[in-house]
TORLOGU-346812 format. One record per residue (C-alpha): residue number from 1; residue in three letters; x, y, z. Coordinates in Angstrom, 1 decimal. Each point is the difference from the previous one (the first is absolute). Layout:
N
<r nr="NUM" rest="ala" X="X" Y="Y" Z="Z"/>
...
***
This chain:
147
<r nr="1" rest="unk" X="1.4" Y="-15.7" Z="20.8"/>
<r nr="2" rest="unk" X="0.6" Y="2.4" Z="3.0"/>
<r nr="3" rest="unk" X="-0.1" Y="3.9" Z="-0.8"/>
<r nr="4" rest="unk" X="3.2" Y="0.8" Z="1.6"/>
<r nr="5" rest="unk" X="3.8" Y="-0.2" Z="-1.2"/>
<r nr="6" rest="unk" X="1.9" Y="-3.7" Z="0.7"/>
<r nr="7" rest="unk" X="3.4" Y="-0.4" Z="-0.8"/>
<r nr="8" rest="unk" X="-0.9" Y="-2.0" Z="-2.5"/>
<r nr="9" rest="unk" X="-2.0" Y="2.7" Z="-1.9"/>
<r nr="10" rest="unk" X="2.0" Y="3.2" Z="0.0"/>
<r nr="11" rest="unk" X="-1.4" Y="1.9" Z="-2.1"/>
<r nr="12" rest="unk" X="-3.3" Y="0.2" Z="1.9"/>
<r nr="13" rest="unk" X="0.1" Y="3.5" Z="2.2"/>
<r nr="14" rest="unk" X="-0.9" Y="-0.8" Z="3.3"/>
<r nr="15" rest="unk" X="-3.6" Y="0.1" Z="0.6"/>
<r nr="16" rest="unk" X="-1.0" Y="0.1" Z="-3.5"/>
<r nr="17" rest="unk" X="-1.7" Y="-3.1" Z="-1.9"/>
<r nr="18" rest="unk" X="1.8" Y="-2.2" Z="-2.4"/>
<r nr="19" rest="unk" X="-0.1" Y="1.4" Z="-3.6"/>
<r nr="20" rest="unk" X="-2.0" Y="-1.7" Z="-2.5"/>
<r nr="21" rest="unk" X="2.3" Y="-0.7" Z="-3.4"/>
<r nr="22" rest="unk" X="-2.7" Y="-1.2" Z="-1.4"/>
<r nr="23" rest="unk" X="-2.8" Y="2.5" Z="0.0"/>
<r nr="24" rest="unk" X="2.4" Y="1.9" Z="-2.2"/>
<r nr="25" rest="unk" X="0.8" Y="-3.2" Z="-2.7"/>
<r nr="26" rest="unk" X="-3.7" Y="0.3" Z="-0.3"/>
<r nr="27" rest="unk" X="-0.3" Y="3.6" Z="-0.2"/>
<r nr="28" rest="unk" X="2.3" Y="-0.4" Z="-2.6"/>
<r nr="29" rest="unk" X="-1.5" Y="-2.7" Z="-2.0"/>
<r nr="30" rest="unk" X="-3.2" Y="2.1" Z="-0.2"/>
<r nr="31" rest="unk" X="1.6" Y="3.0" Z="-1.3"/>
<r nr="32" rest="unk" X="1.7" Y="-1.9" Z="-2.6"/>
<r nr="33" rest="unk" X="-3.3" Y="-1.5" Z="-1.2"/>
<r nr="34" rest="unk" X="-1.6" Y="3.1" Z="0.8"/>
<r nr="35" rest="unk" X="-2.2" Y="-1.7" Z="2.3"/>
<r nr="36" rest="unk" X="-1.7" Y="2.8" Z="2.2"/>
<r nr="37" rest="unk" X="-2.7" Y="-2.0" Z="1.4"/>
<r nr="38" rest="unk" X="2.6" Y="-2.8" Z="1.2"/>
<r nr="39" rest="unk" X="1.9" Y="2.8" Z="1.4"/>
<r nr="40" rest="unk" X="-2.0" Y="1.9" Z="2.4"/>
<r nr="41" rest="unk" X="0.3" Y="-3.6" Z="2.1"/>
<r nr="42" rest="unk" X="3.2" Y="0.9" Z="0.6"/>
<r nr="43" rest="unk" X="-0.9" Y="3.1" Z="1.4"/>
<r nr="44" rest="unk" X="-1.1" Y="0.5" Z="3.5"/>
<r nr="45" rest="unk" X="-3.7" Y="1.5" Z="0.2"/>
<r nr="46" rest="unk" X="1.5" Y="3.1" Z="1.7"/>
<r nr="47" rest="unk" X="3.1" Y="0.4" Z="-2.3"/>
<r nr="48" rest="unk" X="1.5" Y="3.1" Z="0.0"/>
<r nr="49" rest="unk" X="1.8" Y="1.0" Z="-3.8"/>
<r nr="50" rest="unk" X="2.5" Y="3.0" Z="-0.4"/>
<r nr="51" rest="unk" X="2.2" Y="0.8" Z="-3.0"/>
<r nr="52" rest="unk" X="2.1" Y="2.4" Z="-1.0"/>
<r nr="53" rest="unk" X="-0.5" Y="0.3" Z="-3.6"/>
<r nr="54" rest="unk" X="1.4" Y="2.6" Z="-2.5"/>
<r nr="55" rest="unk" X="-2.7" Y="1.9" Z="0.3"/>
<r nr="56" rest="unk" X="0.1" Y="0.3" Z="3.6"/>
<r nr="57" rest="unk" X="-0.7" Y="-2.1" Z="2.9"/>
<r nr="58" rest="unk" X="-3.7" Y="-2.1" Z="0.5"/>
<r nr="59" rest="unk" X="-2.0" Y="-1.7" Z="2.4"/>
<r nr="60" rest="unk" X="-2.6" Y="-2.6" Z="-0.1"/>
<r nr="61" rest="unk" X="-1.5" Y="-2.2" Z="2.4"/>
<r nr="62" rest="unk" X="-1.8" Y="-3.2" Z="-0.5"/>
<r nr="63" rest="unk" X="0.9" Y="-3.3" Z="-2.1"/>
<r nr="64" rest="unk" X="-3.1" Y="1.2" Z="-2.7"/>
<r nr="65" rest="unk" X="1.6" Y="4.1" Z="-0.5"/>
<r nr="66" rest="unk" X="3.9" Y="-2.3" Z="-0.2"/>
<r nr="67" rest="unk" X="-0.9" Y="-2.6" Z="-2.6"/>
<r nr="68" rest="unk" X="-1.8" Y="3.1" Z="-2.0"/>
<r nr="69" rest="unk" X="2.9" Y="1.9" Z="0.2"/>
<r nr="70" rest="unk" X="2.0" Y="-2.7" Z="-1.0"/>
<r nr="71" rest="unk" X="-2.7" Y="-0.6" Z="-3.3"/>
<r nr="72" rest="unk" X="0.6" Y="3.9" Z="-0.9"/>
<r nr="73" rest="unk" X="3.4" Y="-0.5" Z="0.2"/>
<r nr="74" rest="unk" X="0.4" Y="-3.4" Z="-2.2"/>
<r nr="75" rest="unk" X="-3.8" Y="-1.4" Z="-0.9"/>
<r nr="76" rest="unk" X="-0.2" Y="1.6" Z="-3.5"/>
<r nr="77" rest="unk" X="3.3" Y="-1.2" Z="-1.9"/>
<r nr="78" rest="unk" X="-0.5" Y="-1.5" Z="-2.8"/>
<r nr="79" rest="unk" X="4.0" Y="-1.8" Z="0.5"/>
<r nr="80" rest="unk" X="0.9" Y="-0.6" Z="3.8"/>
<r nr="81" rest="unk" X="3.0" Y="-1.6" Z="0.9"/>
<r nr="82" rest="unk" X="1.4" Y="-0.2" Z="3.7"/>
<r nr="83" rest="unk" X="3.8" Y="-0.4" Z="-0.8"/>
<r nr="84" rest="unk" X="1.6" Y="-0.3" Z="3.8"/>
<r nr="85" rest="unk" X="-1.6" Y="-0.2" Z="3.5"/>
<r nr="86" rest="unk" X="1.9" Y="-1.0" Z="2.8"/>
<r nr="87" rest="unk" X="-1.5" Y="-0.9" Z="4.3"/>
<r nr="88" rest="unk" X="2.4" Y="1.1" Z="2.8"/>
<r nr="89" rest="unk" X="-0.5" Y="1.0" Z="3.4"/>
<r nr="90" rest="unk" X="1.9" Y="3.1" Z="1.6"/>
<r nr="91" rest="unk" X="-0.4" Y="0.8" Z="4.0"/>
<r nr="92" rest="unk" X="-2.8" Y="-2.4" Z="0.2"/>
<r nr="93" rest="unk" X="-2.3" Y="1.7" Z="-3.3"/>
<r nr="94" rest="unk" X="-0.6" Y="-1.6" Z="-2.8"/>
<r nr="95" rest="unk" X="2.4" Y="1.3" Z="-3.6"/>
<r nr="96" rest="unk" X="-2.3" Y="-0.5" Z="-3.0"/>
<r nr="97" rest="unk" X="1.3" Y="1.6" Z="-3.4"/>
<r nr="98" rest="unk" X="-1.1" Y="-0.4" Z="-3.5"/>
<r nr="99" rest="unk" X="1.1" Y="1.2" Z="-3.2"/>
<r nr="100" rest="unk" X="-2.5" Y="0.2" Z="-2.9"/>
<r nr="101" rest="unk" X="-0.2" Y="0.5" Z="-3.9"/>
<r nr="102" rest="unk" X="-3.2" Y="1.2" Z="-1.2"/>
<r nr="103" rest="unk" X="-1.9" Y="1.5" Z="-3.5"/>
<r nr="104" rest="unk" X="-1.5" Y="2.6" Z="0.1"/>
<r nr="105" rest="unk" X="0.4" Y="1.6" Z="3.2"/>
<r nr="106" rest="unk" X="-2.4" Y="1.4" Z="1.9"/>
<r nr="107" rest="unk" X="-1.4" Y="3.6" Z="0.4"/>
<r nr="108" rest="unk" X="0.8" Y="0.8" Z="-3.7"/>
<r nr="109" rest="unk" X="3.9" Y="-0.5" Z="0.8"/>
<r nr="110" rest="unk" X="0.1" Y="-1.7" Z="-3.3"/>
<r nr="111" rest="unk" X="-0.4" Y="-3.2" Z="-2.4"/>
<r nr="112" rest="unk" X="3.7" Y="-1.4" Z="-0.3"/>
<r nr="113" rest="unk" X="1.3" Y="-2.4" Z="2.2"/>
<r nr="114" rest="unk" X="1.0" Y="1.6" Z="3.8"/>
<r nr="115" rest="unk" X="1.5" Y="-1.4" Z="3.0"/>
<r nr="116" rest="unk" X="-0.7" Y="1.1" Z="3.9"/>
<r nr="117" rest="unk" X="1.5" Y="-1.1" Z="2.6"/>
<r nr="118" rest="unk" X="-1.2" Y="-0.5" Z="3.8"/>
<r nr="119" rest="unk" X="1.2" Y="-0.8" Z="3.5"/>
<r nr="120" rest="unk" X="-2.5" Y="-0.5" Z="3.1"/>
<r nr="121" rest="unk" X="0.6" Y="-0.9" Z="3.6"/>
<r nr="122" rest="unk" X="-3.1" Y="-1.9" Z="1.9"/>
<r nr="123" rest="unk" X="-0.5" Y="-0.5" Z="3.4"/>
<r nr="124" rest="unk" X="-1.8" Y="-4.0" Z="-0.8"/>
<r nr="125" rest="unk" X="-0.8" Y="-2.6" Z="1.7"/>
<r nr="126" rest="unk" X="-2.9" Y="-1.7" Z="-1.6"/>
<r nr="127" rest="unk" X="-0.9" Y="2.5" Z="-1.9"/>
<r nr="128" rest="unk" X="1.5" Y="3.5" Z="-0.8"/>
<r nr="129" rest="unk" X="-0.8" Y="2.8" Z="2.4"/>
<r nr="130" rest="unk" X="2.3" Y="3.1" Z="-1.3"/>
<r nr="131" rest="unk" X="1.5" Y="0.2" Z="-3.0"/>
<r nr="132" rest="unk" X="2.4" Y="2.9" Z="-1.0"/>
<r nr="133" rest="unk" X="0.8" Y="0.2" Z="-3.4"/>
<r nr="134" rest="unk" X="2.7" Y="1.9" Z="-2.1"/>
<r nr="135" rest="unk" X="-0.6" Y="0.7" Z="-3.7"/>
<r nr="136" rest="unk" X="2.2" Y="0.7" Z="-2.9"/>
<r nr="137" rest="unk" X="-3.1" Y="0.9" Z="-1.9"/>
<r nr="138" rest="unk" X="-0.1" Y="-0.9" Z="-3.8"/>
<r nr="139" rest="unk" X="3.3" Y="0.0" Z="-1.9"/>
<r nr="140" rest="unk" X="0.0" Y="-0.7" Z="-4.0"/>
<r nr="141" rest="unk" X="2.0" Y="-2.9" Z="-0.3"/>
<r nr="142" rest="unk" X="3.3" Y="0.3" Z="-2.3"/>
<r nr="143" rest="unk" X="-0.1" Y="-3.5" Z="-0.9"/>
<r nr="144" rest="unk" X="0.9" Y="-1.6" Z="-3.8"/>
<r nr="145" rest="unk" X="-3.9" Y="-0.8" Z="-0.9"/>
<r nr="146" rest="unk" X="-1.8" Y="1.5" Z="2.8"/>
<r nr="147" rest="unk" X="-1.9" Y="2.2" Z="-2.6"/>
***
């Protein structure tokens, strides 16, 4: 496949290579099995990993310092449920979001059940080179049974 816009691929910006849809099925997979090993293959060696959180924003580079974000974020619920995640493409990057439910949370948030929500956008190919994430952080979740 060439690197540059056809008419038959649109959405490809000129000059740019072909997004990757399925780097981020798999990056998905392996956050909802909570695979970190199987995820830093989807990560380029060189990736480059900024969120704004509601903390504040953060940085990390490397696929090892991403999945072990990821594993502080998720690895140590006891109940872990990935309820939606959906795989666009917008102006040629790739749309990954997730939605999660989750007991405890982390960093002492607490034991019930709480839900978090997040949206990244990749620049992918084979693998994921940037992603840019936006977090809801950890919400309790209001549901009937969710204590």
């Amino acid at each position: 496949m060439s690197g540059t816009r056809t008419k038959s691929d649109p959405r490809t910006p000129e000059g740019s290579p072909p997004v990757r849809w399925s780097v981020g099925g798999i990056f998905l997979e392996t956050l909802a099995t909570r695979d970190y090993e199987r995820m830093a293959t989807t990560l380029g060696p060189a990736v480059r990993f900024r969120a704004l959180l509601p903390p504040g924003p953060s940085h990390c580079e490397g696929p090892e310092r991403v999945t072990d974000t990821f594993r502080s974020w998720f690895g140590s619920a006891d109940d872990f449920e990935l309820v939606d995640a959906t795989v666009g493409e917008i102006g040629g990057r790739l749309h990954l979001s997730w939605r999660i439910r989750l007991r405890p949370a982390p960093f002492g948030i607490g034991e019930n059940w709480h839900v978090i929500e997040q949206h990244g956008y990749a620049d992918a190919t084979d693998s994921i080179e940037t992603l840019d994430l936006l977090c809801s952080g950890f919400h309790p979740d209001g549901r009937v049974g969710s204590e």
